[in-house]
C-alpha positions in Angstrom: -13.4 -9.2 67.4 -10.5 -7.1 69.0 -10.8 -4.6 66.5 -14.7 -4.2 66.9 -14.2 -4.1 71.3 -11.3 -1.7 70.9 -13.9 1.0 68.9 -16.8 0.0 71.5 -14.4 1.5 74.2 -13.2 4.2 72.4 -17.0 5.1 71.8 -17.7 4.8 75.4 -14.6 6.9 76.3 -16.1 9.7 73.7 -20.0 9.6 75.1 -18.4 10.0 78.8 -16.3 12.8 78.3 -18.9 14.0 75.9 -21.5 14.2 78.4 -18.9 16.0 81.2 -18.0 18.8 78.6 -21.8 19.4 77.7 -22.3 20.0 81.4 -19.6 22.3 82.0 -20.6 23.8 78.9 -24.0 24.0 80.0 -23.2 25.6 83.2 -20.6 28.4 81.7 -23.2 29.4 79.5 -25.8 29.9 81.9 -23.5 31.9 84.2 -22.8 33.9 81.2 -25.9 34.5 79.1 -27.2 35.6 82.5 -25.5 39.0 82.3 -25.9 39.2 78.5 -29.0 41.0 77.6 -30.7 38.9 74.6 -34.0 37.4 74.1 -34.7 33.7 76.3 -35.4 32.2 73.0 -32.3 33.2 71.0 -30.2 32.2 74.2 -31.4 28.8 74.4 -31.0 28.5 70.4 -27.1 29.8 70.3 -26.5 27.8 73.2 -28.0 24.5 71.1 -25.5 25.3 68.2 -22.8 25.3 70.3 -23.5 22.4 71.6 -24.4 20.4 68.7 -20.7 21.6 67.2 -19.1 20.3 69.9 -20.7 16.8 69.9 -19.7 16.9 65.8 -16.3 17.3 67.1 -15.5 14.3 69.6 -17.9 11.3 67.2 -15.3 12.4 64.4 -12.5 12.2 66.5 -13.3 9.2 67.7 -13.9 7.4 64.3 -10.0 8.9 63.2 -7.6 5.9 63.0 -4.8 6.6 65.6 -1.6 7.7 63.9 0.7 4.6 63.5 3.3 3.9 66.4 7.0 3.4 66.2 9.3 0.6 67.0 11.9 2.2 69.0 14.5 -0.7 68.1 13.4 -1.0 64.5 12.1 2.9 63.7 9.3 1.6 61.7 5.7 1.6 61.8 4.5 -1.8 63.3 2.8 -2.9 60.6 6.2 -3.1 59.0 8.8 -4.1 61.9 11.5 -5.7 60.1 12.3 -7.5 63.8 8.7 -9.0 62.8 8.6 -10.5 59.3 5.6 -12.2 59.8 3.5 -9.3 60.6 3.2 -8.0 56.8 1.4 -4.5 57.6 -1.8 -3.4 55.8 -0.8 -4.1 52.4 -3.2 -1.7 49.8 -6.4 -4.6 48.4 -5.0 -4.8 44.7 -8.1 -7.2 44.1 -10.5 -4.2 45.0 -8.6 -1.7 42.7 -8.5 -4.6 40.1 -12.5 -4.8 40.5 -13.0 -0.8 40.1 -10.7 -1.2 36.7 -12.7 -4.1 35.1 -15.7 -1.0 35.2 -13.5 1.0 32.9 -13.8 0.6 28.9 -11.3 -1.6 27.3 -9.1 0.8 24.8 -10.6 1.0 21.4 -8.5 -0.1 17.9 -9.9 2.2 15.3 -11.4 0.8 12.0 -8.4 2.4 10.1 -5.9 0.3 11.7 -7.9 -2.8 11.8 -7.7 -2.5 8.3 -3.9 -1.2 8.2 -3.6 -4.4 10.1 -5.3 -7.1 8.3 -4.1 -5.5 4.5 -0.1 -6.0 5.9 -1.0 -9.8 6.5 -3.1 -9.4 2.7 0.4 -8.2 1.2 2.4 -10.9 2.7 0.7 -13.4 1.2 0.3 -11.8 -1.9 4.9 -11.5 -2.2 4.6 -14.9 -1.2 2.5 -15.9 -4.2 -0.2 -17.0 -2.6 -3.1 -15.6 -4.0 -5.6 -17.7 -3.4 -5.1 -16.8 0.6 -4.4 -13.5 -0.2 -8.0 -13.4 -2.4 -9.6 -14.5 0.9 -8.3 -11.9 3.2 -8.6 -9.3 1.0 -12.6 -10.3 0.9 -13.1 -10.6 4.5 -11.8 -7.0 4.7 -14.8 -6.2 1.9 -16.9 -8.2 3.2 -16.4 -6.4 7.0 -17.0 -2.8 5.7 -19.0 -2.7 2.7 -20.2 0.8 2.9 -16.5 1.8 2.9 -14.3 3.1 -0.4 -11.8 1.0 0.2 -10.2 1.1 -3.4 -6.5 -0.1 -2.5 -8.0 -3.3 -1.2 -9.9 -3.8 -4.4 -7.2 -3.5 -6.6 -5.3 -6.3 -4.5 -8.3 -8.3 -4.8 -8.5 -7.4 -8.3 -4.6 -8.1 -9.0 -5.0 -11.7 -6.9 -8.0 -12.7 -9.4 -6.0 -11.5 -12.6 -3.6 -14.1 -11.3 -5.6 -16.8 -10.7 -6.3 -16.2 -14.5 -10.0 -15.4 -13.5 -9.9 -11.9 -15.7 -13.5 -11.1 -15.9 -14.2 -10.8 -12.1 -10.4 -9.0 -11.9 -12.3 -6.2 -14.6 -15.4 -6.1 -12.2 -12.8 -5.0 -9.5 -10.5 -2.8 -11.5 -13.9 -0.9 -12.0 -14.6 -0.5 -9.0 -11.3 1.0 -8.1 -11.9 3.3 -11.1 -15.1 4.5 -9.8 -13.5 5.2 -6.2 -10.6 6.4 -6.9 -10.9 9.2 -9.5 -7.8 10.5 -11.5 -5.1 8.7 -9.0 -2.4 6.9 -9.5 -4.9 3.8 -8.8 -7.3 4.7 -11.0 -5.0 5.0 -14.2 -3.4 1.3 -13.0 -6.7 -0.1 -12.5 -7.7 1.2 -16.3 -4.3 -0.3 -18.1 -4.8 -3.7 -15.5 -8.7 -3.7 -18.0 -6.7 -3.5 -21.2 -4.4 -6.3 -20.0 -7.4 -8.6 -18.7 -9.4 -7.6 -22.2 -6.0 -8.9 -24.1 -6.0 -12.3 -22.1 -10.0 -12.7 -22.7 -9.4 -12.1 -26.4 -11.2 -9.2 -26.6 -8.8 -7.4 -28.8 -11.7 -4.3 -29.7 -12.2 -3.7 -26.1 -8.4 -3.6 -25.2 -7.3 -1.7 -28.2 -10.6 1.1 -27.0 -9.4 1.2 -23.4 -5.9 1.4 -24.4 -6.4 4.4 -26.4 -8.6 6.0 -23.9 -5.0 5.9 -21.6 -3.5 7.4 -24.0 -6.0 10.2 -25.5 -7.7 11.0 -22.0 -4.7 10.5 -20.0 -1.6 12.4 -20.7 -0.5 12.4 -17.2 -0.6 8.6 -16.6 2.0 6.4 -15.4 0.9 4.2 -17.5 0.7 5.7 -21.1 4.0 4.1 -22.2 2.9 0.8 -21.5 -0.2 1.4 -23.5 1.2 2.4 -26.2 3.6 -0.6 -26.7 0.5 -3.4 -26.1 -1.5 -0.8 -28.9 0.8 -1.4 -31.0 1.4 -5.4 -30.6 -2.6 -5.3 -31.0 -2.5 -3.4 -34.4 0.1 -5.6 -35.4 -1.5 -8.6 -35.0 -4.4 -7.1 -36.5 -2.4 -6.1 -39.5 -3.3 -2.7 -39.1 -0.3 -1.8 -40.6 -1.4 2.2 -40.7 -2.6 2.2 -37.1 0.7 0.8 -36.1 2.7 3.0 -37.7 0.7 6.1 -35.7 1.5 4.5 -32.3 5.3 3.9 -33.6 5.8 7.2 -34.9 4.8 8.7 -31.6 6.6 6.2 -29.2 9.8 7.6 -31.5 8.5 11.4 -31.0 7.5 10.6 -27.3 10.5 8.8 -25.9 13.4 9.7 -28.0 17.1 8.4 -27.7 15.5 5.6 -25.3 15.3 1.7 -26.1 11.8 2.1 -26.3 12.2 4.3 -29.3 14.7 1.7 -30.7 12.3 -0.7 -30.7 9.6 1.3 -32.2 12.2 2.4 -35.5 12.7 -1.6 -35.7 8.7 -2.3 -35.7 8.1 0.7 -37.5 10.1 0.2 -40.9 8.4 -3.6 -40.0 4.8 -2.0 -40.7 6.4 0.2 -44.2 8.1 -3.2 -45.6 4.4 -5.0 -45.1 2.4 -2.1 -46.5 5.0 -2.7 -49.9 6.5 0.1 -48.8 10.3 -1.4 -48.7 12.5 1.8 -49.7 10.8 3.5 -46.8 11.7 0.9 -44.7 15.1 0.5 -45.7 15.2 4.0 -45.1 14.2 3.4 -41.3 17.1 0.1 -40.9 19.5 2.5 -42.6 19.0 5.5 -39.6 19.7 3.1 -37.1 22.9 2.6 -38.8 24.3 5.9 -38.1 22.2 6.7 -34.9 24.9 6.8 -31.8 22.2 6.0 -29.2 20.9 2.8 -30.8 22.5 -0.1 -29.5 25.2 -2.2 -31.4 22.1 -5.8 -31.1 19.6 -3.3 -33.1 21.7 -2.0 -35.6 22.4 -6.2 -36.4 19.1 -6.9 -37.1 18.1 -4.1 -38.8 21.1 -5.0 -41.0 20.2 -8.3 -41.7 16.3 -6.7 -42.8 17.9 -4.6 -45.1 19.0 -7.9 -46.8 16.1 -9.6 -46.2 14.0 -6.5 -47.7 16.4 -7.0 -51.0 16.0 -10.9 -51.1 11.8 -10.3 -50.9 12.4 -7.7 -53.8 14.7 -10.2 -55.6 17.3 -8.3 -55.5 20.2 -10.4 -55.5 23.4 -8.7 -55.3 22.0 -5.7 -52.8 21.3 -8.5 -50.9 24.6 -10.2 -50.7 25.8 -7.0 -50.2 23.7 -6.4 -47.0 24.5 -9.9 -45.3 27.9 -9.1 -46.0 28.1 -5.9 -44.2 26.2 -7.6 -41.3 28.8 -10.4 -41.1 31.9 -7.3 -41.1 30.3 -5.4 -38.7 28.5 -7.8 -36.0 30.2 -10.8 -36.6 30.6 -10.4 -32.6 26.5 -10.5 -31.9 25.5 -14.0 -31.1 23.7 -15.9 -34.0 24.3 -13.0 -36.5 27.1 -14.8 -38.4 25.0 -17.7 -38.9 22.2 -16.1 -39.9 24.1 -14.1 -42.8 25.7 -17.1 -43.8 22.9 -18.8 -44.5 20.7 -15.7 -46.0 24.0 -15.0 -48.5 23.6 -18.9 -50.1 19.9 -18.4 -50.9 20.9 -14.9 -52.5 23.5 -16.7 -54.4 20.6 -19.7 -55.5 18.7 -16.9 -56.5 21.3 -15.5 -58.4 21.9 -18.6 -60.0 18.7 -20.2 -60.9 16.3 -17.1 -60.3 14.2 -18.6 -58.5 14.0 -19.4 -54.5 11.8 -20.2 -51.8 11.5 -17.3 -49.6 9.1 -15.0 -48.5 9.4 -11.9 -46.4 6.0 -11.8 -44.5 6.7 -13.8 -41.2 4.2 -13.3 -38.0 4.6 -10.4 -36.3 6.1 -10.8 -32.8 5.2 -8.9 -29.9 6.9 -6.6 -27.7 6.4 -6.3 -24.4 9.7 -4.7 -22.8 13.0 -3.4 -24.2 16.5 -3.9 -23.7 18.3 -1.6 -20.6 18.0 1.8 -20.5 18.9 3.4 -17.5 17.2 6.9 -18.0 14.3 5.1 -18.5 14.0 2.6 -15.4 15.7 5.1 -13.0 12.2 7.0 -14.2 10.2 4.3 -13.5 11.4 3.8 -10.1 10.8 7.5 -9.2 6.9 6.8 -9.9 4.8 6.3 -7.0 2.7 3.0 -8.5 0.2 1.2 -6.2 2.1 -2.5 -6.6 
């Protein structure tokens, strides 16, 4: 109400001395324009400009705020007299600001990081072995953007499944990525993970054709190595004795000097002695013998094959002989001294009587992984692989 009555007066104040000026104005002019020599009607219109600018002039000052005053005793405006604390000053209306900022757009989290987002809490779960969970989020994010190549989050998906033993949806996946992804690291992962999941489904012509595709197709895969080991365990078990002896031979060419190698000499003279080719065999047991990089464990069992090779071929005293060269020479290696013990008294029987109940041909085991070797893993952990 003060406020309001204040600006009533002020106005008043304005009109009064408005209406004085005009007149003084008013009577300047007309003293004046009477000695200028202009037309009456151009006169009377400069002297309505004038006027009209002046009027302009005193309404605005009159609606100008006066300048803040000055405590004397405090030197501060009054709104802020620190000898009156309860008189706060005009504080700015944070409410009204708040209200023009709700108009403005709420900052946007791109769909690249949504998914950066919810894939970190996808991997979590997936080190913490729980795949089930980790299945679930990483179908939600499919399920959100299904016209998106989102090929890492496939595999994941795919991975969880293989997991959960369900192999034939993990292959649907692994497809997918496949079809994505061309010729990336993913995609050659993706197409040994379908060799694997054929494997567990039994479906040992569909593993061994996508395992040789790796190999034939794919030179520059990270993957070719293990391909060629799970190749070979499939030929084996097939008793594709020739076949294996292919994948052997080139594991041996491929990865020389390595345990991989190693292994492949072991389960290569395997495939001569059951294709009745035991000299050739021996052959391979014998190179391990003298071979610096193989380790000391390999060179005892292919030993003791030499012997058994000799005992199959009823060869009694070349068989003694063998066990007993094991038993000089790795006496150290775990379980070796029994074993040659017991493989020297059936040579001796056999000796004896002629006759004893052995056979060479036992199941072929598979092989997986080798022992150590340094080059090797130091190789593997250079690789950029997507798990």
């Amino acid at each position: 109400m003060a406020t309001a009555v204040g600006k009533l007066l002020v106005w008043t104040k304005a009109v009064v001395l408005e209406h004085k000026l005009i007149s003084l104005i008013h009577n300047k002019l007309t003293s004046f324009w009477q000695h200028v020599k202009l037309p009456l009607l151009m006169k009377k219109s400069l002297i309505f400009l004038i006027l009209i600018f002046f009027c302009a002039r005193f309404i605005c000052a009159a609606d100008t705020p006066a300048p803040p005053s000055f405590n004397p005793d405090g030197g501060t405006p009054v709104g802020g007299d620190p000898n009156h604390p309860e008189d706060k000053g005009d504080l700015p209306n944070y409410d009204a600001k708040g209200d023009e900022d709700s108009d403005l757009p709420a900052p946007q989290i791109s769909e690249e990081q949504l998914i950066k987002n919810a894939m970190e809490i996808a991997y979590q779960l997936y080190h913490a072995e729980d795949y089930e969970a980790c299945a679930k989020a990483t179908s939600a994010i499919l399920d959100k953007y299904p016209k998106r190549k989102l090929f890492w989050v496939h595999y994941l998906d795919a991975l969880c499944l293989e997991h959960e033993d369900l192999y034939a949806q993990a292959v649907t996946e692994y497809e997918l990525v496949k079809k994505e992804a061309l010729h990336s690291t993913y995609a050659h992962a993706a197409s040994f993970r379908i060799g694997l999941c054929d494997i567990r489904l039994h479906r040992n012509r569909e593993a061994i054709y996508v395992l040789r595709e790796i190999i034939e197709t794919d030179p520059l895969s990270e993957y070719r190595l293990q391909a060629y080991i799970h190749l070979g365990n499939l030929y084996r078990q097939d008793r594709n004795w020739k076949s294996a002896e292919n994948i052997y031979k080139d594991l041996i060419r491929l990865f020389p000097d390595t345990s991989w190698s190693h292994v492949s000499m072991l389960y290569l003279a395997e495939c001569y002695a059951f294709s009745n080719e035991s000299q050739r065999a021996i052959r391979i047991y014998t190179e391990m013998q003298h071979t610096k990089s193989v380790p000391i464990e390999f060179k005892a069992q292919a030993q003791l094959r030499i012997g058994e090779i000799y005992l199959g071929m009823e060869n009694w005293q070349d068989a003694i002989g063998s066990f007993r060269i094991a038993l000089r020479d790795y006496a150290d290696i775990p379980g070796i001294s029994t074993i040659a013990e017991e493989k020297i008294g059936m040579a001796q029987e056999g000796r004896r009587t002629g006759n004893v109940p052995y056979k060479t041909g036992h199941q072929p085991s598979a092989v997986i992984e080798g022992p150590e070797d340094e080059a090797y893993r130091l190789k593997q952990q250079n690789e950029a692989l997507p798990y």
